[in-house]
C-alpha positions as CSV (number, residue, x, y, z in Angstrom):
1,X,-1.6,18.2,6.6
2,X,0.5,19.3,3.9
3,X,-0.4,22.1,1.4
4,X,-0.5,19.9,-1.3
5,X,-2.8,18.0,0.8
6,X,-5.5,20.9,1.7
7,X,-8.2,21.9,-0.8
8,X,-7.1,25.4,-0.3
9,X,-3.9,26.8,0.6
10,X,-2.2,30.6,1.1
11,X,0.9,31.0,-1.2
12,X,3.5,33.4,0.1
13,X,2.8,36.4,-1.9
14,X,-0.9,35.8,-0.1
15,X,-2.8,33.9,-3.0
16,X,-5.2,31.4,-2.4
17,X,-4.5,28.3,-4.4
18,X,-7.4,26.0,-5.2
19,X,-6.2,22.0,-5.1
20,X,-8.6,20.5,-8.4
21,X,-8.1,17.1,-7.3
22,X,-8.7,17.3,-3.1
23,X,-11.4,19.8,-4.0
24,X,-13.3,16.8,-6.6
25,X,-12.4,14.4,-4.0
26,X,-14.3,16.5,-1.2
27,X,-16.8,17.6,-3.7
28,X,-17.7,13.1,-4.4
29,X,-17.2,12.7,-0.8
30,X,-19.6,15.3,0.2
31,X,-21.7,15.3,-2.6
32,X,-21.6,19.2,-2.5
33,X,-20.2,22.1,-5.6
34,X,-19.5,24.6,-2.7
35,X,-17.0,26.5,-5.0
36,X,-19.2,26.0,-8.0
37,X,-22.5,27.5,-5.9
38,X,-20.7,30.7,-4.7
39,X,-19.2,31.4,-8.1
40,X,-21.6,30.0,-10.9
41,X,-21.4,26.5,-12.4
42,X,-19.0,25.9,-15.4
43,X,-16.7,28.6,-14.2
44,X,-13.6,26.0,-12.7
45,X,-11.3,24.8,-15.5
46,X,-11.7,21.2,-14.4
47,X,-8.6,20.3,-16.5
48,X,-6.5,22.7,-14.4
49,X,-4.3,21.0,-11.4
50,X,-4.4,24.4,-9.4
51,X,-6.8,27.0,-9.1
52,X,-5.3,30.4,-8.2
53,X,-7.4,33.1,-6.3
54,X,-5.4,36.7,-6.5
């Protein structure tokens, strides 16, 4: 699987890069906010193509 295939994926300076689209896909196919329940609701920019985690 590629990166831009994963949900979430290490850059090389050792971000973690957050996928929107995979993640809303596995989020409908799961029917589970995983992100959303660790972090609060309404925090992800659902408009945004990557999340990055620093």
């Amino acid at each position: 699987m590629e990166a831009a295939d994963s949900i979430l994926f290490e850059d090389d300076n050792g971000d973690l890069i957050l996928s929107m689209t995979a993640y809303r896909e596995f989020s409908a196919a799961t029917n589970s906010s995983t992100i959303e329940d660790l972090i609060g609701h309404d925090v992800l920019n659902d408009d945004a193509e990557f999340i990055v985690f620093s």
